[in-house]
C-alpha positions in Angstrom: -15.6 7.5 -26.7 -16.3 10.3 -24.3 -18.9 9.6 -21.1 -22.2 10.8 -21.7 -22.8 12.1 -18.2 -20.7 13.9 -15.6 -20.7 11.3 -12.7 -16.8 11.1 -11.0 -15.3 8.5 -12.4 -12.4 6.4 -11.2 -8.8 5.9 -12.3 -10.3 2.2 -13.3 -13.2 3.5 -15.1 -15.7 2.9 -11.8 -18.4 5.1 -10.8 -16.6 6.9 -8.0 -17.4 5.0 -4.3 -18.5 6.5 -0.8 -14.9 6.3 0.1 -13.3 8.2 -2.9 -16.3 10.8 -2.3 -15.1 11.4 1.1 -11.6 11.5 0.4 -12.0 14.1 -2.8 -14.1 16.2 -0.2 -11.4 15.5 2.8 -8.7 16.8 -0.3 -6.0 14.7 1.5 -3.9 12.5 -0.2 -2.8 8.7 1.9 -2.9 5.1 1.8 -7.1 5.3 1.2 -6.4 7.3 -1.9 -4.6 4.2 -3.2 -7.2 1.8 -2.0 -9.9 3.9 -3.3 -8.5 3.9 -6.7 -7.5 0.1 -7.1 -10.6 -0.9 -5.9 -9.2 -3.1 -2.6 -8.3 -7.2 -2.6 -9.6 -9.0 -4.9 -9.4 -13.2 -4.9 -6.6 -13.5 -6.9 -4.5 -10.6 -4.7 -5.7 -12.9 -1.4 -4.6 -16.5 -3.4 -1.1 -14.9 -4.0 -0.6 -13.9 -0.8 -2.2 -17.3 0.2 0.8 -19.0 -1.6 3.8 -17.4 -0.8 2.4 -17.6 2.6 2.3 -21.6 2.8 5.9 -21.1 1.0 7.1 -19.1 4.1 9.3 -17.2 1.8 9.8 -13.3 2.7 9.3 -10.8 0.1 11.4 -8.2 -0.1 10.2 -4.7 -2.1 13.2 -2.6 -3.9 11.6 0.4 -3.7 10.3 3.5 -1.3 7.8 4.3 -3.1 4.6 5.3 -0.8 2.1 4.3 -3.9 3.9 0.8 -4.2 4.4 -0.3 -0.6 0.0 0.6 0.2 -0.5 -1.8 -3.2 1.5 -4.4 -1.6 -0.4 -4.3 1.3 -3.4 -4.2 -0.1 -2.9 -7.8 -1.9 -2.0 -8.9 1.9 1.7 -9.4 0.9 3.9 -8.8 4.3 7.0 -7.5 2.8 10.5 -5.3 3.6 11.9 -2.7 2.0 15.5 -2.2 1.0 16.2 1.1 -1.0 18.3 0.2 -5.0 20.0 3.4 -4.2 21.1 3.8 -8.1 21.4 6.9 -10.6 18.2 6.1 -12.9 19.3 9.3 -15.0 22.2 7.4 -15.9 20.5 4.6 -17.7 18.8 5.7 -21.1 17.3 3.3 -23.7 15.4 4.4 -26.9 12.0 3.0 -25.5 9.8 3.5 -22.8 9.8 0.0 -22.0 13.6 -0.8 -22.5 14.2 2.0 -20.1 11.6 0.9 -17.5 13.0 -2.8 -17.9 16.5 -2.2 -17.8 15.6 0.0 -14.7 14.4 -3.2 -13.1 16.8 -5.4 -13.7 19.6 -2.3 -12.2 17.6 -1.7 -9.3 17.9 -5.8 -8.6 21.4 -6.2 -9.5 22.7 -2.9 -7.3 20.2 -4.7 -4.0 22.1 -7.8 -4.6 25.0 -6.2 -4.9 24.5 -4.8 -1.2 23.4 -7.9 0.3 26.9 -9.1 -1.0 28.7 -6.8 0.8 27.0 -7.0 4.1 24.6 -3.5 4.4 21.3 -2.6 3.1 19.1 1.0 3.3 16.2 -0.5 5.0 12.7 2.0 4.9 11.4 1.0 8.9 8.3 2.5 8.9 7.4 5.9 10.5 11.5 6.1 10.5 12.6 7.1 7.6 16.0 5.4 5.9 18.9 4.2 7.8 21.7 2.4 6.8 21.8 -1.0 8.6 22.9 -4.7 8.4 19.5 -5.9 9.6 16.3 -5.8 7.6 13.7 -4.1 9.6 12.1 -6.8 10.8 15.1 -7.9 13.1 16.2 -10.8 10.9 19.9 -10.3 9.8 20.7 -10.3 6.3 22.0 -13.8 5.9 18.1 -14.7 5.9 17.8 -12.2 2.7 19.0 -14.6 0.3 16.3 -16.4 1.2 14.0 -13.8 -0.2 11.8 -13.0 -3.5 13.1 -9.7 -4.5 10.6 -7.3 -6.2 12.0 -4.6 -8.4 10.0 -2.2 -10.6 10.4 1.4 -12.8 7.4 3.5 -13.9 7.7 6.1 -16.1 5.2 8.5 -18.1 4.4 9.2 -22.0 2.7 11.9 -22.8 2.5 12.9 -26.9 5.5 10.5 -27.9 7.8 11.6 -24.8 9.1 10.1 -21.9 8.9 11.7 -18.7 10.5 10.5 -15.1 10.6 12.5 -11.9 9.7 16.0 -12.3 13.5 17.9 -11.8 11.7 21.2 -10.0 8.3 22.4 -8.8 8.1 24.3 -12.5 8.4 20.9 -14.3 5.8 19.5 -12.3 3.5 22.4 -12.8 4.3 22.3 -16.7 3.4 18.2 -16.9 0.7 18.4 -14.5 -0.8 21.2 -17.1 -0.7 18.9 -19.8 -2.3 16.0 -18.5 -5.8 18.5 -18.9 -4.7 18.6 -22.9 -3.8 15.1 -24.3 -3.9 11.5 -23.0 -1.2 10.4 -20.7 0.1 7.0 -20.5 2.6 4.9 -17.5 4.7 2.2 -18.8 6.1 0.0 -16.0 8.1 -2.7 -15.7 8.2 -5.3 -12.4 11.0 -7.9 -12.1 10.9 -10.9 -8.8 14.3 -11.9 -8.5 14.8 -15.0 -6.2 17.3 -14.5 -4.1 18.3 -18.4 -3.5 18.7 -18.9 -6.9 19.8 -15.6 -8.9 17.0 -16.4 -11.1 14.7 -13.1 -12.6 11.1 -13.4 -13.6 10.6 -10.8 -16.0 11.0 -8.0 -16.5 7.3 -7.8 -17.6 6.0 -4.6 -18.8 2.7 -2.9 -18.2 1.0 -0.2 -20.4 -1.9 2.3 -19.5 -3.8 5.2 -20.4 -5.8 7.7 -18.6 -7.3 11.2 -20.3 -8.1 13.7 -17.8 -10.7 17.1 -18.4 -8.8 20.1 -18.4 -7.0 20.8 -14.9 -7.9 23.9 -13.2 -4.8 25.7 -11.9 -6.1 25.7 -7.7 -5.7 22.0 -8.6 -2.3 22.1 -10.0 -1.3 24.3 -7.2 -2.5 22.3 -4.3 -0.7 19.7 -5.9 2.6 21.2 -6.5 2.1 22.8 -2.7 1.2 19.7 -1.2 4.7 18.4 -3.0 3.9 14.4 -3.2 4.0 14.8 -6.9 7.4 15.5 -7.4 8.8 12.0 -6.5 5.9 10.8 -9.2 7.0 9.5 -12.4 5.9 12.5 -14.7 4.5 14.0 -11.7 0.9 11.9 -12.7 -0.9 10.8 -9.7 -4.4 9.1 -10.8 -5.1 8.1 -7.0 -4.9 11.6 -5.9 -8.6 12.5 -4.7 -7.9 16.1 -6.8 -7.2 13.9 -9.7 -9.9 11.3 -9.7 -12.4 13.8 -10.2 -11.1 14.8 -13.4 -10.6 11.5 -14.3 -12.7 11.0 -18.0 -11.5 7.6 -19.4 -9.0 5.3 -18.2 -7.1 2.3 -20.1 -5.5 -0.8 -18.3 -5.6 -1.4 -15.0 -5.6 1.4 -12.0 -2.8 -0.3 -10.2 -0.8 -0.1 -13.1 -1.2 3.9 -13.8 0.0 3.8 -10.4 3.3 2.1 -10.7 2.8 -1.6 -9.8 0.1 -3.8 -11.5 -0.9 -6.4 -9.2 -1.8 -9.1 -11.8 1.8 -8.7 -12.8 3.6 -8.7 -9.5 1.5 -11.8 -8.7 2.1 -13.9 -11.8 5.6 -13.3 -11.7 5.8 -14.6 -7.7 3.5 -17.2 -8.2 6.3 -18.4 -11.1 9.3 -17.6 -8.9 7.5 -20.1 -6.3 6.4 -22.9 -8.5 10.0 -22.8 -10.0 11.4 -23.2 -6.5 9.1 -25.9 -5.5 10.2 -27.9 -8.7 
C-alpha cells in the first residue's frame, strides 16, 4: 500500500539516514551512494568474510561493475577482478532468469577459459583495464586456480519486458521515464565457481521490486548527463542520491536491486568452502 507520509525513503524501505541526506543534497553519485542504500555490514556480511578469511582462499569477482565491486567491499571481502569479456547480446533465453543464469554460468566459463590459456583483463584500481598475465595483486595466475570465482547478470523488467544496458543516451532517457509510471523490477543471478575443483554453486536467482513517484525530467537529465546509467542494467540505479528520493516502496533486498545480493553471494561461498573442507 502506498506511505502515508512524504518522508525519503530508502531503496530498502528505511527512513532515509544523515548520510543519504547529505549525499542527495551533495547530488553526486560514489561508493557512499551504495553504502547509503544497503544499509553497511551487517553480522552475517562480517561472518562470511570471517570464513573465507580463516580459509585463506582468494576471491576473485568476474565483473567491472562499480555497484558490485563497493558491495563486495562493504561485506569486507578482499577480492580481484578479472573482466568475462563475452557478447551478452548473444545469449537469449525466454525468461528473465534463464537469461540472467545462463549469463553466469558464460561469464564463468569464458574467465576460465582465459586462465587456461595463460592471460586475464585484470580491473587495477584507479587504472583502468589492461591485459596481463598477473592478477593485480602481483600473484601470477597459477595461484588463480586456487580461487572462488564469483560471476553474476542483472537485468531489469519493467511491464512484462526485459531490459539490459541501455543501447544510447535516448534509451536511457525513455527507461529512466518509465520507472516514474509502473513498478520496475531486477532479476539477478550470482554463481561461485571454485576454481580447484570446476565445481559451480548456483546459479541462484534473486528477484526485486522498487516503484518510484513520477521522475521529473532535471532528474532524468542529470542522470543521462552525468552518464553512469548507461552501463546500468535498464539504466535503473536505486542507489543514485537523485533516485532515492523518489524512492516510494521497495521489494527484496537493496543489494539485490543493485545487482549483487549479499545473502546470496554469501550462502553460495560459504557452500563452496564447506564443500572444500569436506
Amino acid at each position: 500500500s502506498r506511505r502515508a507520509s512524504r518522508t525519503p525513503r530508502g531503496p530498502a524501505g528505511r527512513s532515509a539516514s544523515v548520510p543519504t541526506t547529505t549525499a542527495m543534497e551533495a547530488s553526486t553519485y560514489g561508493e557512499h551512494s551504495v553504502h547509503s542504500a544497503s544499509g553497511g555490514q551487517t553480522d552475517a556480511d562480517a561472518a562470511v568474510a570471517a570464513a573465507v578469511a580463516r580459509a585463506g582462499v582468494p576471491v576473485v569477482l568476474g565483473s567491472k561493475s562499480f555497484t558490485r565491486k563497493a558491495i563486495l567491499g562493504e561485506m569486507g571481502l578482499p577480492y580481484r577482478v578479472v573482466v568475462a569479456d563475452i557478447d551478452e547480446r548473444a545469449i537469449r533465453m525466454d525468461t528473465p532468469e534463464a537469461l540472467v543464469s545462463a549469463l553466469a554460468n558464460a561469464k564463468a566459463d569464458a574467465i576460465v577459459a582465459r586462465i587456461r590459456d595463460g592471460t586475464v583483463s585484470v580491473s587495477v584500481d584507479g587504472g583502468g583495464d589492461v591485459t596481463d598475465p598477473r592478477v593485480d595483486d602481483g600473484s601470477s595466475n597459477d595461484s588463480l586456480p586456487a580461487c572462488l570465482l564469483i560471476t553474476c547478470d542483472q537485468v531489469v523488467v519493467y511491464d512484462g519486458a526485459i531490459r539490459e544496458k541501455p543501447r544510447d543516451a535516448s534509451e536511457a532517457r525513455r527507461f529512466i521515464t518509465s520507472y516514474g509510471e509502473k513498478p520496475v523490477s531486477t532479476v539477478g543471478a550470482v554463481a561461485v565457481t571454485d576454481l580447484v575443483t570446476g565445481e559451480r554453486f548456483g546459479p541462484l536467482v534473486d528477484r526485486a521490486t522498487v516503484r518510484f513517484d513520477p521522475i521529473p525530467t532535471h532528474v532524468v537529465d542529470f542522470l543521462i548527463d552525468e552518464g553512469t546509467c548507461l552501463h546500468c542494467a535498464g539504466g535503473l540505479m536505486v542507489e543514485h542520491p537523485k533516485m532515492v528520493a523518489l524512492a516510494a516502496e521497495t521489494e527484496g533486498s537493496a543489494d539485490a536491486l543493485m545487482g549483487l545480493s549479499k545473502a546470496t553471494v554469501g550462502a553460495l561461498l560459504l557452500e563452496a568452502l564447506e564443500k572444500r573442507s569436506l
